[in-house]
N, C-alpha and C positions, 0 to 999 in steps of 0.2 A: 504478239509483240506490236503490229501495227496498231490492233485495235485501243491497244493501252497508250503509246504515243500518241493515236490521235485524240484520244480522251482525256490524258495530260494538256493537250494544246486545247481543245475544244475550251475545258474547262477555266485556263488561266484569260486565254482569250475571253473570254463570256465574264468571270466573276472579277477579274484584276484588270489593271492597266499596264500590265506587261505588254511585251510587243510579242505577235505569235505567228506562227505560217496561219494563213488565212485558207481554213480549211474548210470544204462542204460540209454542213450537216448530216451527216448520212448514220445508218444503224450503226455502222463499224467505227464513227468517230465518236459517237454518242455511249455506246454500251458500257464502256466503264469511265465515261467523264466525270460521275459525281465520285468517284472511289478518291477523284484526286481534288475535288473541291477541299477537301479542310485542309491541302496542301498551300493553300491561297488563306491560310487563316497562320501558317508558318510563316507565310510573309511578310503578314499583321504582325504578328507576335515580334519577330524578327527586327522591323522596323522600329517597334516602339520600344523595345529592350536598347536597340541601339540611341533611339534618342531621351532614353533616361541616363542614359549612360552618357553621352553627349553634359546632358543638363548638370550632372554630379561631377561630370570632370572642370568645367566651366563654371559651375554656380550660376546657372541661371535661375531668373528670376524663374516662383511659384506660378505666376498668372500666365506667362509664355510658354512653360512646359507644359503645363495643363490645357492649350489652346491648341498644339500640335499634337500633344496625345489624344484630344477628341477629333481631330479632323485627318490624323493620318490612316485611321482604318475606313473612312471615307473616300479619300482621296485614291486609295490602291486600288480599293475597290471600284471606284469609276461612280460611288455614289448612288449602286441600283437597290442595295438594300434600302439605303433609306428611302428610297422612292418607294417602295414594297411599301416601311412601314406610314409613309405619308398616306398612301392610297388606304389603306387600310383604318386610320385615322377618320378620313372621311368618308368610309363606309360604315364604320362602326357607330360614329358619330350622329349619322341619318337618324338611324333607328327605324330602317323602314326594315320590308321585308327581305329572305336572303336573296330572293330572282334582283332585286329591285339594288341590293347592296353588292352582286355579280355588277352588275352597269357602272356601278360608281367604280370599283377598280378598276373597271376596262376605261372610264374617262380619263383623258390625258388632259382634263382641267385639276387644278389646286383649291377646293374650295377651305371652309374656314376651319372646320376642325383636322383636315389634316397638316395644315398650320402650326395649328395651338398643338397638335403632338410633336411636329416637327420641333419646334420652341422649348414645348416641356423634355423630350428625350435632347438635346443637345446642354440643355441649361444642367439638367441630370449631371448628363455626361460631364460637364465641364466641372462643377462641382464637385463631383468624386473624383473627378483626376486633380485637380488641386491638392485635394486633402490627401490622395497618393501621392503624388509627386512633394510634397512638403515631408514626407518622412517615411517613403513607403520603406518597408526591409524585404519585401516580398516580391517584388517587381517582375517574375518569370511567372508568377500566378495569373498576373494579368494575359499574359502572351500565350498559356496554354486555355485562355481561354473562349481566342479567335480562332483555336483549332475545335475546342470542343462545339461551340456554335457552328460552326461548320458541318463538324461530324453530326448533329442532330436534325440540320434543316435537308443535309444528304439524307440517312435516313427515313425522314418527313415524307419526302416525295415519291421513295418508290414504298413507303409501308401505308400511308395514308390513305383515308378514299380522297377521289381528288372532285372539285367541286364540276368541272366542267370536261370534254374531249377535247378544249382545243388551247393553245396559252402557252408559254413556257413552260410550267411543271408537266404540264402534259407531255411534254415534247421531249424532254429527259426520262420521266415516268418509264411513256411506251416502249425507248427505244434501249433504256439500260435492261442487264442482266440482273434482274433487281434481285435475283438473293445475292450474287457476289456481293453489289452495292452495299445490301444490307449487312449483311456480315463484315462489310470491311469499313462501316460506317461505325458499325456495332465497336469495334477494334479502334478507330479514333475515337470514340468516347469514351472507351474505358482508357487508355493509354495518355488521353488529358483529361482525366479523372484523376487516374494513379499520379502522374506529375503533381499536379496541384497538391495533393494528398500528402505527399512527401513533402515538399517544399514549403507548406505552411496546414502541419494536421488539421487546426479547426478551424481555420478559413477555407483551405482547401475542402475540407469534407463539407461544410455549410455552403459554398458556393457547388458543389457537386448536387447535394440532396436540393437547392432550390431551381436549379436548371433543370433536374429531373421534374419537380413539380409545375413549371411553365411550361415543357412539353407536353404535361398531360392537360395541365390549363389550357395552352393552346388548341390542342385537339378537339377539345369540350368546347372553344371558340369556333372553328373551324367546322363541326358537325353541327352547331346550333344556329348559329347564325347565317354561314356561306355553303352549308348542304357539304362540304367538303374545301379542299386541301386547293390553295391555289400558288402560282408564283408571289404575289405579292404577298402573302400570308406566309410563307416559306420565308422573306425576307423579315415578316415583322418578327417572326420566332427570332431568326438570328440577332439584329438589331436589339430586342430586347433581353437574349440571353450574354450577351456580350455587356448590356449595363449591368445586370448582376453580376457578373466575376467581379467590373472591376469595384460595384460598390461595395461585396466581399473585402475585396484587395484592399479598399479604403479604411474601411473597418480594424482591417488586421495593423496597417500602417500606424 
């Protein structure tokens, strides 16, 4: 029971901007913190159901709903996934080799293409929540799909080869009980899977079947170009399976 509270707190602490007991990193607070990661994607989903709901009971305008629905799963989050896929941006971007595109993640400089992705994934984002929020009917599709990104970049970490011994994925990897993890990751993706699936069959199942195919894409990123699985890479998955639901969700709208 402790181990699970502290990995409840480890986790919301680490991935949200909740306020948490400021606990040691130790085996015992780490071993099941990723089980509770996609619970910080309930509070994405959560948030932005509430200010859709907000937006429809007010009539706000299209361009303002759409600017807080791209910046409130940023904001909860404290903004480290897009930092993931910024960094990631500009390793990819190099085109050099993978030791040589290891360096560029670990640089805490901004160079230019991970700019131009920051630019391109946010103008994304803003665009398909416009066209959601102007007549979405599906609106909890989006919300299950901050748990489902969740539930895969958990997964990620402790199923993956990881590119390096030392980093943040490393640091959850080593110290979780990675088959609970994986199994109970396994279980938030199929559980926002089945959600979406119900609440809108073929948007739900085409956002299902293309989130599956960007983690196998990912992986075939991850083993080709950075030798393996990193924190920043963990975040780019997320980040980018989060714009597919909602450009699913737009779609369907």
């Amino acid at each position: 029971m402790k181990s699970a509270v502290g990995g409840l707190a480890t986790a919301f602490s680490m991935y949200s901007i909740l306020p948490m007991p400021q606990l040691e990193w130790t085996s015992s607070t780490m071993k099941y913190a990723m089980c509770f990661f996609p619970l910080v994607g309930v509070l994405c989903g959560g948030a932005v159901w509430l200010w859709m709901w907000i937006c429809s009971a007010i009539s706000l305008g299209t361009v303002l709903c759409a600017a807080v629905l791209t910046l409130l799963p940023i904001l909860l989050s404290g903004g480290i996934h897009l930092d993931g896929l910024i960094d990631t941006g500009d390793a990819l971007g190099s085109h050099q080799s993978p030791e040589r595109r290891l360096e560029i993640l670990k640089d805490s400089n901004v160079g230019a293409f991970g700019v131009i992705f920051c630019a391109a994934y946010l103008l994304l984002t803003f665009g398909f929540a416009a066209q959601f929020s102007a007549g979405a009917s599906v609106p909890l599709l989006l919300c299950f799909g901050y748990v489902l990104a969740r539930g895969y970049s958990s997964f990620a970490i402790v199923s993956l080869r990881l590119a390096r011994n030392t980093g943040l994925a490393h640091a959850f990897a080593d110290s979780a009980a990675k088959k609970t993890v994986r199994a109970v990751s396994i279980l938030w993706i199929a559980a926002a899977m089945a959600g979406m699936i119900l609440l809108a069959p073929a948007a739900g199942t085409a956002a299902s079947i293309a989130s599956l195919l960007w983690f196998l894409i990912l992986r075939r990123i991850c083993y080709r170009k950075f030798g393996g699985l990193t924190g920043d890479l963990a975040g780019f998955l997320l980040c980018v399976m989060e714009l597919i639901v909602l450009a699913c969700a737009a779609v369907a709208a």
